[in-house]
C-alpha positions in Angstrom: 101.9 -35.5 23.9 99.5 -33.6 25.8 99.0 -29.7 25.0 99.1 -26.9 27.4 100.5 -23.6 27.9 103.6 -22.7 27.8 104.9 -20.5 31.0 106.8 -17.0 29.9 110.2 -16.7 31.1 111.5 -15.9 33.5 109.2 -17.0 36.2 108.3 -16.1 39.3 108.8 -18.5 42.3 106.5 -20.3 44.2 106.8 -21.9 47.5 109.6 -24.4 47.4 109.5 -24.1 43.6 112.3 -21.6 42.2 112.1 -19.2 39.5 113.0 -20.3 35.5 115.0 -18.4 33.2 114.3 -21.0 30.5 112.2 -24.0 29.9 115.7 -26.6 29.9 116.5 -24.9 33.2 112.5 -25.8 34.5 113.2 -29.3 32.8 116.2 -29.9 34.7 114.7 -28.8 38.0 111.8 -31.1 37.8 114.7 -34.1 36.8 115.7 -33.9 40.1 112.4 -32.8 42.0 109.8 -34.5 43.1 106.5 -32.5 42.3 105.0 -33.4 45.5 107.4 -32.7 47.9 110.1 -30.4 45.8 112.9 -32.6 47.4 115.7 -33.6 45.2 115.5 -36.7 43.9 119.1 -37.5 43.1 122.5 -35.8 43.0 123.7 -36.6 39.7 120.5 -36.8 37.0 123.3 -37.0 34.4 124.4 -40.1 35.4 121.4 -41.7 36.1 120.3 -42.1 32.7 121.9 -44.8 32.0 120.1 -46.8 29.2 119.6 -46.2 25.5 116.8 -46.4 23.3 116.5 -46.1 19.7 113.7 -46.0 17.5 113.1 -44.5 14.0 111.1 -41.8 13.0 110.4 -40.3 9.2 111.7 -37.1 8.6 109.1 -35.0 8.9 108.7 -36.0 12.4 112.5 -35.1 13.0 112.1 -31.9 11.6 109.1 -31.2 13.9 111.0 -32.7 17.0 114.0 -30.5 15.8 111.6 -27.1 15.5 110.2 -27.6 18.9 113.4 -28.5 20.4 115.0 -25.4 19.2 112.1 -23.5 20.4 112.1 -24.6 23.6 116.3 -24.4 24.1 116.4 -28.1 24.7 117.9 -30.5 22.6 115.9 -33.4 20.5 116.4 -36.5 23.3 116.0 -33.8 26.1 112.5 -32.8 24.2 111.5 -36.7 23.6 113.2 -38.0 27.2 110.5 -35.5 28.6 107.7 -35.9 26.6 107.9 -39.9 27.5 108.2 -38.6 31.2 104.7 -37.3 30.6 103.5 -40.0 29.2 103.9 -42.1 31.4 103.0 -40.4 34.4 99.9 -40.0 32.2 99.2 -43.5 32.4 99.9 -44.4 35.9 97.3 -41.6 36.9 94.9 -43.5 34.5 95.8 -46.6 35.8 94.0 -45.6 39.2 
């Protein structure tokens, strides 16, 4: 997962893009957003995920996931669902 810096909330708004009270509310904005064009995406992002993964991690890792989770108000698949969303949008960027 790529580093960067962390906004401090609440933000301001810009252009199309609203103001965030908390990092889950950002997270479930850009769910249903498109970054280009701030349109929504979908109605219902709850019921668009759909499928289930599960994979094993140690439990050191599941303590980290759980640390940053709680730090960020999100819970551990929220945290992991995004991270993956990063990822890879990562490597379709790369892949140009």
């Amino acid at each position: 997962m790529s580093r960067h810096l962390e906004p401090d909330y609440p933000t301001k708004p810009h252009g199309n893009i609203p103001a965030f009270n908390s990092y889950e509310e950002e997270a479930d904005f850009w769910d249903t957003h498109d970054f280009t064009d701030k349109r929504p995406l979908r109605q219902d992002p709850v019921r668009a995920y759909t499928k289930q993964i599960m994979f094993r991690v140690d439990s050191e890792m599941d303590s980290e996931l759980e640390v940053i989770a709680h730090q960020r108000g999100l819970k551990k698949a929220s945290l992991i669902r995004m991270a993956l969303k990063d990822w890879l949008r990562d490597e379709h960027r790369n892949a140009s």
